[in-house]
C-alpha positions in Angstrom: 135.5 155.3 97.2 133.8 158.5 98.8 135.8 160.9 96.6 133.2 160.1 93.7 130.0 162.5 93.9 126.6 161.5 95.2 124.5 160.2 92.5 121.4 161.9 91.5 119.5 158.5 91.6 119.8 155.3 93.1 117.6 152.3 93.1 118.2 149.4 95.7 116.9 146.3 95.1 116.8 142.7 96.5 114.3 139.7 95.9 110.9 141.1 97.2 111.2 144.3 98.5 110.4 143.4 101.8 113.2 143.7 103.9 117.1 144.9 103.0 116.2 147.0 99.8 113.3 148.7 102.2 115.9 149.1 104.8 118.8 150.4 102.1 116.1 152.9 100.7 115.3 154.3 104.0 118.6 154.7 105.5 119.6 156.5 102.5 117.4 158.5 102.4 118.1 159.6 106.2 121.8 160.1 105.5 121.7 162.2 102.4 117.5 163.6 102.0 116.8 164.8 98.6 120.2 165.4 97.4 119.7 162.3 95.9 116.4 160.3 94.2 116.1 156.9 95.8 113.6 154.2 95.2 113.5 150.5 95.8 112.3 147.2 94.0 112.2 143.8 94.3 112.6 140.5 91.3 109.2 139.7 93.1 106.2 142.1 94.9 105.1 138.6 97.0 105.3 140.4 100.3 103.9 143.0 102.3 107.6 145.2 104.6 108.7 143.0 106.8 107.8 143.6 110.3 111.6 143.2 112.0 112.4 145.6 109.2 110.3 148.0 110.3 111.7 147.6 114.1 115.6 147.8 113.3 115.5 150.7 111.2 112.7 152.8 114.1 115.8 152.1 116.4 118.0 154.1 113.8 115.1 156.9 113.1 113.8 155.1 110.2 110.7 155.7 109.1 109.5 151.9 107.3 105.9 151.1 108.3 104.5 153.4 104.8 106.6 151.4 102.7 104.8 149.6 100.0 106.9 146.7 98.3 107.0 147.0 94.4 108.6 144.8 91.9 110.7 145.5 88.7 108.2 145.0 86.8 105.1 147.7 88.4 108.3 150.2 88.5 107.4 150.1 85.0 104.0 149.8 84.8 104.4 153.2 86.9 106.6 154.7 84.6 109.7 154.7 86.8 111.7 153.5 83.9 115.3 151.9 85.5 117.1 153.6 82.7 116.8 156.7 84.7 118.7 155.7 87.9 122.4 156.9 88.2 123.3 153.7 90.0 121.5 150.3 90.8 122.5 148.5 94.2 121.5 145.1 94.2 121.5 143.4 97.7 120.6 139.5 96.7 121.7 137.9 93.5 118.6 137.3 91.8 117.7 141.3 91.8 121.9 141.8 90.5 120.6 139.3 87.3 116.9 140.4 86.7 119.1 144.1 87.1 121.5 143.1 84.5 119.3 142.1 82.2 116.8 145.0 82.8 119.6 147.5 81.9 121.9 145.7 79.3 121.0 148.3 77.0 121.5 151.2 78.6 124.2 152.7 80.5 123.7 152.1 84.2 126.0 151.2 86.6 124.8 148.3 88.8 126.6 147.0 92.2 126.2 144.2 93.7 126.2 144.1 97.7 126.3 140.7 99.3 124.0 141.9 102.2 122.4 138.9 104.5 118.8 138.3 103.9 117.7 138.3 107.4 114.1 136.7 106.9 113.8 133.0 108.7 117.2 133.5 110.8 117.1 133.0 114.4 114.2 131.3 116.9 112.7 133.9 118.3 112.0 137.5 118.6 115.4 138.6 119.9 117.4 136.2 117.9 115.4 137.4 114.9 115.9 140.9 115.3 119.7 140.5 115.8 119.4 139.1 112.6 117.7 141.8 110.9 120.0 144.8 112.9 123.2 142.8 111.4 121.6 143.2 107.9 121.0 146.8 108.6 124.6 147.2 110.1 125.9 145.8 107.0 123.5 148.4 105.1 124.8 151.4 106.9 128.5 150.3 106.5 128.2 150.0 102.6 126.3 153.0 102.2 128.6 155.0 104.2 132.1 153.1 102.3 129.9 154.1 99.4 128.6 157.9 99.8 130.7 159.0 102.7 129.4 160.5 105.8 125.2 162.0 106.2 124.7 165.3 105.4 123.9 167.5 108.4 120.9 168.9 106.7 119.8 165.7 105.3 116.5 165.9 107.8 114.6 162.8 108.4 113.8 159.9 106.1 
């Protein structure tokens, strides 16, 4: 699956932007810096990053805390029109349908990976954030199956 080319855009998205798409979005963006345009959205802008997100991807180097969760819909409003993404990865199914129907007109590529959504597993910190690094794990692994390994001179998210 790494022989095909890195896209020139990719938007991740998930139900509200809060935790895996966040996560996805900055990881990327760590493994492969501005060769490639990558944004994420939510179905829903509900929620501010999610604190345990913020924590798992700092152990990794990644940069979350500036984040600012945005919906479908303000992408939009913004002019970020979804038409112009390469590839859409959608991590929960409610973004893989609002996705679907947001592109069914044009000729966009969208993926669905089955990601766990981390938020209300485990009783208490620890338990929580084991939670959270397995949704990042799974992240990393699909991005790397995906894209193939970092670039050296990616830099810093």
């Amino acid at each position: 699956m790494t022989d095909a080319p890195l896209p020139s855009s990719v938007l991740f998205c998930c139900d509200h932007n809060a935790a895996r798409s966040p996560m996805a979005e900055g990881i990327m963006k760590k493994f492969y810096g501005q060769k490639t345009y990558v944004q994420s959205a939510g179905v829903k802008n509900d929620l501010e990053i999610d604190g345990f997100s913020v924590s798992v991807c700092a152990e990794i180097g990644v940069e979350l805390s500036r984040h600012r969760s945005r919906s479908f819909d303000e992408m939009q409003q913004w002019g970020d029109d979804l038409s112009g993404f390469d590839l859409i990865i959608a991590l929960s199914p409610a973004s893989q349908r609002c996705a679907l129907d947001m592109t069914r007109l044009a000729h966009i590529e969208v993926e669905y990976w089955p990601i766990l959504d981390p938020t209300g597993l485990g009783e208490g910190r620890e338990s929580r954030l084991s939670s959270y690094r397995q949704s990042r794990d799974q992240i990393i692994n699909r991005i790397l199956a995906r894209f193939g390994p970092p670039l050296e001179d990616a830099g810093a998210a």
